[in-house]
C-alpha positions in Angstrom: 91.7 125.6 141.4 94.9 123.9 142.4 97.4 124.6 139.8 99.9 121.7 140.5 97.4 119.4 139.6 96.1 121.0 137.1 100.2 121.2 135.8 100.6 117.7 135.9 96.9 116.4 135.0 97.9 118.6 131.7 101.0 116.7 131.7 99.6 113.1 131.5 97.0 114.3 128.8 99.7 115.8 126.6 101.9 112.6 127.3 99.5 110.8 127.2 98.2 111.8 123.1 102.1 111.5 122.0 102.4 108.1 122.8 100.0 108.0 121.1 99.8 109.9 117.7 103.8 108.8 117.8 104.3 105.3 118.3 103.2 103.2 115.0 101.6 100.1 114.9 102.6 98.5 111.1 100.4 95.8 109.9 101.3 93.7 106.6 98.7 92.6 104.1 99.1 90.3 101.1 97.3 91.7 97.9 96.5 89.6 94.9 95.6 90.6 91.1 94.3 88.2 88.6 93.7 88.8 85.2 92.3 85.8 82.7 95.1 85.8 79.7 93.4 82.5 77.9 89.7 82.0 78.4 89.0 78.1 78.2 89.1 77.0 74.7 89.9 74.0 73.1 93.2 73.6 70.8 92.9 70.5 68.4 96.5 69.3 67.5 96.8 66.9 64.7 99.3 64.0 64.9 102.7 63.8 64.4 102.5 67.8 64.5 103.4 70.8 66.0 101.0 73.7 67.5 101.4 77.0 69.1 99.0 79.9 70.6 100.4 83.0 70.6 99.1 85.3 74.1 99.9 88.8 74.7 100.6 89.0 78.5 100.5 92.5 79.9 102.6 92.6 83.3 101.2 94.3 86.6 104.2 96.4 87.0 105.9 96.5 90.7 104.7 93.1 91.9 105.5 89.6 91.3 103.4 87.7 88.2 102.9 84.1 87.9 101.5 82.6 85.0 99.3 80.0 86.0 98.5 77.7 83.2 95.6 75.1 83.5 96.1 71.8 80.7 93.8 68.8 79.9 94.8 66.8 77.5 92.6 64.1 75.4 92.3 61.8 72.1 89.7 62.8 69.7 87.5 60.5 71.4 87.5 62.0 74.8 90.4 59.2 76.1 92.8 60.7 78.6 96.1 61.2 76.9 99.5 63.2 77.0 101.4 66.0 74.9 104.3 67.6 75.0 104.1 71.8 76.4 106.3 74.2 75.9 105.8 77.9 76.9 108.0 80.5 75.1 108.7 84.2 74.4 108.1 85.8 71.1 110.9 85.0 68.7 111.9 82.1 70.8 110.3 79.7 68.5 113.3 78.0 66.8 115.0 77.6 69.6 112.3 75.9 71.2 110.4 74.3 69.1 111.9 72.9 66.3 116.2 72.7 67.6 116.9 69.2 69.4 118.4 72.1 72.3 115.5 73.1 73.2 117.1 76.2 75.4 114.7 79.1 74.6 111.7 76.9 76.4 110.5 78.4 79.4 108.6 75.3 80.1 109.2 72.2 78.4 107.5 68.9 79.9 104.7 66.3 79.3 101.2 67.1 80.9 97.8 65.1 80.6 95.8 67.4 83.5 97.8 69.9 84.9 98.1 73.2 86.3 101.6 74.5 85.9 102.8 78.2 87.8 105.1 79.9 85.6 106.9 83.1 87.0 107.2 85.7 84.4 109.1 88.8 84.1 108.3 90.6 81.2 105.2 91.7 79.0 105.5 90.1 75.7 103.7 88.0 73.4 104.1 84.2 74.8 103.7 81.1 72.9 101.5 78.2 74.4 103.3 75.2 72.1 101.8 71.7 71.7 104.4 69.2 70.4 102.5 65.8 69.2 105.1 64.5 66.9 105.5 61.5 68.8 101.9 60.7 68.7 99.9 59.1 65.7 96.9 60.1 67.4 95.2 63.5 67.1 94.8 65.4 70.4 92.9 67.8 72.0 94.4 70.3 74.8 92.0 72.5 77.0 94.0 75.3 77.9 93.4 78.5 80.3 95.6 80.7 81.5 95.7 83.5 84.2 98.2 86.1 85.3 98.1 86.4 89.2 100.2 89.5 90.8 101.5 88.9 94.5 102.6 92.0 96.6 102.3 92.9 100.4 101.3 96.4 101.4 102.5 97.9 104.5 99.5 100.0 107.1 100.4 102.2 109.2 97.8 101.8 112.2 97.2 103.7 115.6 95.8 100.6 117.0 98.7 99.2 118.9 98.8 98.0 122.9 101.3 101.5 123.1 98.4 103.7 121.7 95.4 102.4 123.7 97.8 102.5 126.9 98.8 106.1 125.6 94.6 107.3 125.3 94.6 105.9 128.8 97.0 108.2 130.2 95.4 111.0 128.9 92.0 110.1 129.9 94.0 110.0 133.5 95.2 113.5 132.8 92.0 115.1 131.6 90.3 113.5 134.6 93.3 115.1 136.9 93.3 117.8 134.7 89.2 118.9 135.6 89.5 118.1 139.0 92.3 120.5 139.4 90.4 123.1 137.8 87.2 122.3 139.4 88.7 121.4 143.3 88.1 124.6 146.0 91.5 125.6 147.4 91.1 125.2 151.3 93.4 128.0 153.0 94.2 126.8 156.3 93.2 129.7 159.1 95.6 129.8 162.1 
């Protein structure tokens, strides 16, 4: 046995597995959640009139929600047309619907097909409002609805450059290590 390599063979391999149990290697991964809040279903909305579908929305708590609300819009008789949405919180109806203000709206615009991403930022009950007092046509509005949650999770990995080069050097050592142990000391005769 020669015990200086053997010392520094057990060097390199103890080196060599804290690189790397110590040197992280973080990777970042987007995660999405979706949850349907308004199957597909049509909403008839007479003319000159107003219409609202009240949805409770249930929040994933600790990442971002976006409502992401899917329109068509048609006549009775399967024309393409336009109506008036307007997405609101419970007890925001006055504001929204009926005052000539229209501040309590958290959408407020004209769609015929669209999909519209709303961010929200609170679980509540939310009104899906149709506003076709302008029309003297009757309409028909396809609506769906679906909550998506973004977040990013953070892993902590051992799979870096720095931990394979770290298992490397303490292959090195284990090799330097056993041939230490295993080499026949030669004592020179004079």
């Amino acid at each position: 046995m020669k015990f200086g390599i053997v010392v520094g063979g057990a060097f390199l391999l103890v080196a060599g597995l804290l690189a790397y149990s110590m040197i992280p290697n973080f990777h970042t991964v987007p995660l999405q959640s979706a949850q349907m809040v308004v199957n597909p279903k049509p909403i008839p909305v007479s003319s000159a009139s107003l219409s609202e579908t009240p949805e409770n929305v249930t929040l994933f708590p600790g990442k971002e929600n976006e409502l992401l609300v899917n329109l068509t819009v048609s006549t009775q008789s399967g024309v393409p047309s336009t109506i008036q949405f307007k997405l609101f919180p419970e007890g925001a109806f006055q504001s929204c619907m009926l005052d000539a203000q229209q501040r309590g709206c958290l959408v407020n615009q004209t769609v015929s097909n669209s999909t519209i991403r709303i961010p929200l930022n609170a679980s509540t009950t939310y009104y899906f409002g149709f506003d076709n007092r302008g029309s003297s046509s009757s309409k028909q509005v396809l609506l769906s609805a679906t909550l998506v949650a973004s977040s990013v999770s953070t892993l902590v990995a051992r799979d870096g450059g720095m931990n394979f080069a770290g298992l490397g050097m303490s292959l090195i050592g284990l090799l330097v290590t056993l041939y230490g142990v295993f080499a026949k000391t030669v004592i020179p005769w004079e």
